[in-house]
C-alpha positions in Angstrom: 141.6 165.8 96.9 141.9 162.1 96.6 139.7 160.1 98.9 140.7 156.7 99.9 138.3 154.3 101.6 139.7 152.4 104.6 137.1 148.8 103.9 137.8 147.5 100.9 135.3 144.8 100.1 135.8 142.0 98.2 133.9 140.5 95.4 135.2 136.8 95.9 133.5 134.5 97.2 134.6 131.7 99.1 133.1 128.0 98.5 135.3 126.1 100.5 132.7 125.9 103.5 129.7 124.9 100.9 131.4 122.0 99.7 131.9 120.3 103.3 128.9 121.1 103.8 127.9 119.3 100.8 130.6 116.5 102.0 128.9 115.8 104.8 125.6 116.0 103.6 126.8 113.3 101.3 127.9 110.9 103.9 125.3 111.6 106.2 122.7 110.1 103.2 125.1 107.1 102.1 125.0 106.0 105.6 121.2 106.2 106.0 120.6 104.8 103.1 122.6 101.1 104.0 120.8 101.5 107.2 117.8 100.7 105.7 116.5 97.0 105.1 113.8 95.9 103.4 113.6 92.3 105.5 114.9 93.3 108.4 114.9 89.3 109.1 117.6 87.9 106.9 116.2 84.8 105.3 117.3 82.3 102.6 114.4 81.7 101.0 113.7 78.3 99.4 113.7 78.6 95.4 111.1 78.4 92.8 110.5 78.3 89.1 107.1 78.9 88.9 105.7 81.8 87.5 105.9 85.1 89.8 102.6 86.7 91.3 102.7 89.8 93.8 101.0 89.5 97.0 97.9 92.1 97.4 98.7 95.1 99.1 96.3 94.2 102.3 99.1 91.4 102.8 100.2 90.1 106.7 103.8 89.4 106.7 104.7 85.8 108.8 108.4 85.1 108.9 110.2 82.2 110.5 113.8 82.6 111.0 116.3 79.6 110.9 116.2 79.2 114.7 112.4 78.1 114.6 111.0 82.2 115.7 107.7 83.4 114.6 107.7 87.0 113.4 104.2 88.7 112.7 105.5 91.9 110.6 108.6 91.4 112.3 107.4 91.4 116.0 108.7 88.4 117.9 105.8 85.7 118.8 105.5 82.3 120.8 103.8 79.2 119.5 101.2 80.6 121.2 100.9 84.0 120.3 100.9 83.2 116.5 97.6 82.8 116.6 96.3 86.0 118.5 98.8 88.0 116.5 97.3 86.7 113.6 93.7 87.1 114.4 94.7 90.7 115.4 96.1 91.4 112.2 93.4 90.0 109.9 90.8 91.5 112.0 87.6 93.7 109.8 89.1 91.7 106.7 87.1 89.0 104.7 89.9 88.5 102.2 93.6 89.1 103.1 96.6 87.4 102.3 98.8 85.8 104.9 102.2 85.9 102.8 104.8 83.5 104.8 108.4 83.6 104.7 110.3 81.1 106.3 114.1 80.4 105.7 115.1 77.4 103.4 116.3 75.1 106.7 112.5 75.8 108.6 111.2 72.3 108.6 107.5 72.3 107.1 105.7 71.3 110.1 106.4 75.3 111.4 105.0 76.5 107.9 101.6 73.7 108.1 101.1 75.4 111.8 100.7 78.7 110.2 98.5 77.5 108.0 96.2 75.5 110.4 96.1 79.0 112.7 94.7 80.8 109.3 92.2 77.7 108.5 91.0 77.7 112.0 90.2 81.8 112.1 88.6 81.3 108.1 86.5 79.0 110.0 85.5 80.6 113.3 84.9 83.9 111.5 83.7 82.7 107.9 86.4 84.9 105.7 88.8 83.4 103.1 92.2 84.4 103.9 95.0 82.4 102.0 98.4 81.7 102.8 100.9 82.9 100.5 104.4 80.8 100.5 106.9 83.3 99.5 110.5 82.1 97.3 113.3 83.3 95.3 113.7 82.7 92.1 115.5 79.0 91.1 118.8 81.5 89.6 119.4 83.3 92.8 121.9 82.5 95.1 
């Protein structure tokens, strides 16, 4: 009596589904990954040979674009505002750095206000904060 099963199964297996899958996982991750920005604030910054130090990590970032706008860590502030973002920001520290990056065309009165603000709160509160002028290196574009 010969006995013949009606499903056959098979023992291939088919990977064409996997590597879309992996396809699109690819392109999903290259286009995240462009997304993201360091400086979200595009800057030239003015060039420097001195030697290179890091800023601390307890650091507040001031930027000021080339159309005269105060950032603190990239929030948009007024004149005005500079200085109670500031104070905000340092607040409960005795010895932060205030690094500042302004673009290359940012005349240095903008830069000397920040600087005044974070005199004027070392004084009122007693702490040392310093400002930290941040630049590329003179071989950079």
């Amino acid at each position: 009596m010969n006995i013949k099963t009606r499903n056959k199964r098979s023992a291939e297996f088919n990977s064409s589904s996997m590597a879309d899958l992996v396809f699109l996982l690819l392109i999903f991750f290259m286009l995240t990954s462009t997304l993201v920005s360091p400086n979200a604030i595009k800057l030239l910054l003015p060039s420097s040979n001195s030697d290179r130090t890091m800023a601390p990590n307890k650091a507040v970032n001031i930027y000021i674009d080339d159309n005269f706008q105060y950032f603190v860590e990239e929030v948009p502030v007024d004149a005005n505002g500079l200085k109670t973002g500031l104070a905000r920001q340092l607040e409960g520290q005795t010895e932060a750095s205030v690094v500042l990056r302004t673009d290359a065309t940012v005349p240095i009165q903008f830069a000397v206000n920040v600087i005044d603000i974070v005199n004027a709160i070392n004084k009122q509160k007693g702490t040392k904060h310093k400002v930290i002028l941040a630049t590329r290196p003179e071989d950079q574009p």
